[in-house]
N, C-alpha and C positions, 0 to 999 in steps of 0.2 A: 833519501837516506842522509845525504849531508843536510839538508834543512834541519832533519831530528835530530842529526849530533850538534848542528849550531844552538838550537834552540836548550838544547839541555847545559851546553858549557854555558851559553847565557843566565840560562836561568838559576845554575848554579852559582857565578859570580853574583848577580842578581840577590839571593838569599844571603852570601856572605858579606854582600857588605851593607845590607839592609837588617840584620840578622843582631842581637842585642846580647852582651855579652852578662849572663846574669850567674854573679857569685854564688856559692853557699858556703862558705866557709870564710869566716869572720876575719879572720888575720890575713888571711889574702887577700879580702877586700879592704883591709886595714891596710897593707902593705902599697898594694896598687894605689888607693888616695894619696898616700903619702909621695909617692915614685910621682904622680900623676897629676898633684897636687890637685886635687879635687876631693868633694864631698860624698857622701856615701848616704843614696837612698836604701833604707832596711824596711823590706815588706814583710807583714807577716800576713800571711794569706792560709786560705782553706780551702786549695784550690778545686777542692772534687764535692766540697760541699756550702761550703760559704758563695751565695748568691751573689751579693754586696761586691765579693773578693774577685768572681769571675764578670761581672761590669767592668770591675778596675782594670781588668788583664786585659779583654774588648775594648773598650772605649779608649782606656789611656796607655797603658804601657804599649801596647801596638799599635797605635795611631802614630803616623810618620812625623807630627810634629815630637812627639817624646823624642821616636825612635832619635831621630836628627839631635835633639839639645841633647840626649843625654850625652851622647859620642862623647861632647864638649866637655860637661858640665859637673857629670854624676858618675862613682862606681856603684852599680846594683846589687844589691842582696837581696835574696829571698830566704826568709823559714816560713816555709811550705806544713804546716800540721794538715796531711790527706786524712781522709777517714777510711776510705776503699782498701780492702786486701790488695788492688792489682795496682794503689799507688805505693804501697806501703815505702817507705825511706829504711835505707841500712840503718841499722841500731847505732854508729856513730852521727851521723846525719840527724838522727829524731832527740842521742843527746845533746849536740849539739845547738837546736834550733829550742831544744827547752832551757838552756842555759841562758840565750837570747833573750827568752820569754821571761825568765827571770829580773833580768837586769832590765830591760825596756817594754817586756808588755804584760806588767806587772797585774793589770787588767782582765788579761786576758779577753783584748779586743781584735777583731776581724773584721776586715782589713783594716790593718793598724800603719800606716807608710810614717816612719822616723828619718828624719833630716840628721844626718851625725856631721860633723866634719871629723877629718882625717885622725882624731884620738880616739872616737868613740862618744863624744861627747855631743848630748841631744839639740840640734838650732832648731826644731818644729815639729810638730804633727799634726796629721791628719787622718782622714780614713777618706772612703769613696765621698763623692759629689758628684753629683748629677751636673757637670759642667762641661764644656767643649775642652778637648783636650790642652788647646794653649790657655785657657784659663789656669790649668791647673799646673801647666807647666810654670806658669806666674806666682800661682799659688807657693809653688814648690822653691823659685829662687826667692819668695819675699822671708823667708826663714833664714837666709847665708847673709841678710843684712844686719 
C-alpha cells in the first residue's frame, strides 16, 4: 500500500514539473512575456482534425527537449480551432482564437507556430517539419535573432 501511495505522489510531482504551461488567452500571455521577459510561441492548431497539427503536439511540443527549453525560453499559446462537438471551445474562447486568426493567420494556415516577442509583434514562422525535435527548437530561437 505504501509503495502505491509513493508511487502516485511521485508520479504526480513527476507530471507537474514535466507538465508545459499552455496559455489561451492572449494578454496573459502578453502579460507573462513581459513579467518574464520572454517570447511568446502562438500555435494555431486543429487539434481533433488537422494531421500535420497532431505530428507537431507528438513529435515536438512533447518531446523533452521543447518541454526543457521552453521553461527557459518561451510563453505558449495556443488557438485550438477543433472541429468535434466533444471538443467544442466556450464561445468566448472560439472569439477569441478568431481574433488571433485575424491579426496573424490571415492565411488561414494549420499548424501555423508565430514567434511574437513580448508586444505582439511577429520574429518568424513556421508550421510542422519533419525534423528531430531540437532541430526545431533551433529553428524556433533562429527567429529572436
Amino acid at each position: 500500500m505504501k509503495k502505491a501511495f509513493l508511487f502516485v505522489i511521485a508520479f504526480s510531482v513527476f507530471l507537474s514539473v514535466s507538465a508545459q504551461q499552455w496559455e489561451t488567452n492572449f494578454d496573459t500571455a502578453k502579460k507573462r512575456a513581459t513579467d518574464e521577459n520572454k517570447n511568446i510561441i502562438l500555435v494555431f492548431s486543429g487539434s481533433d482534425w488537422c494531421i500535420p497539427c497532431m505530428k507537431l503536439e507528438k513529435n515536438i511540443w512533447e518531446s523533452r527537449e521543447f518541454i526543457n527549453d521552453s521553461k527557459n525560453h518561451f510563453v505558449l499559446l495556443r488557438a485550438d480551432f477543433p472541429k468535434k462537438k466533444t471538443n467544442k471551445l466556450s464561445k468566448e474562447q472560439q472569439e477569441q482564437n478568431e481574433k488571433l486568426a485575424e491579426k496573424y493567420n490571415t492565411q488561414g494556415l494549420f499548424p501555423l507556430v508565430e514567434v511574437l516577442n513580448k508586444d505582439g509583434k511577429v520574429l518568424g514562422s513556421t508550421g510542422y517539419k519533419d525534423v528531430s525535435p531540437s532541430e526545431y527548437v533551433t529553428l524556433l530561437h533562429s527567429f529572436e535573432k
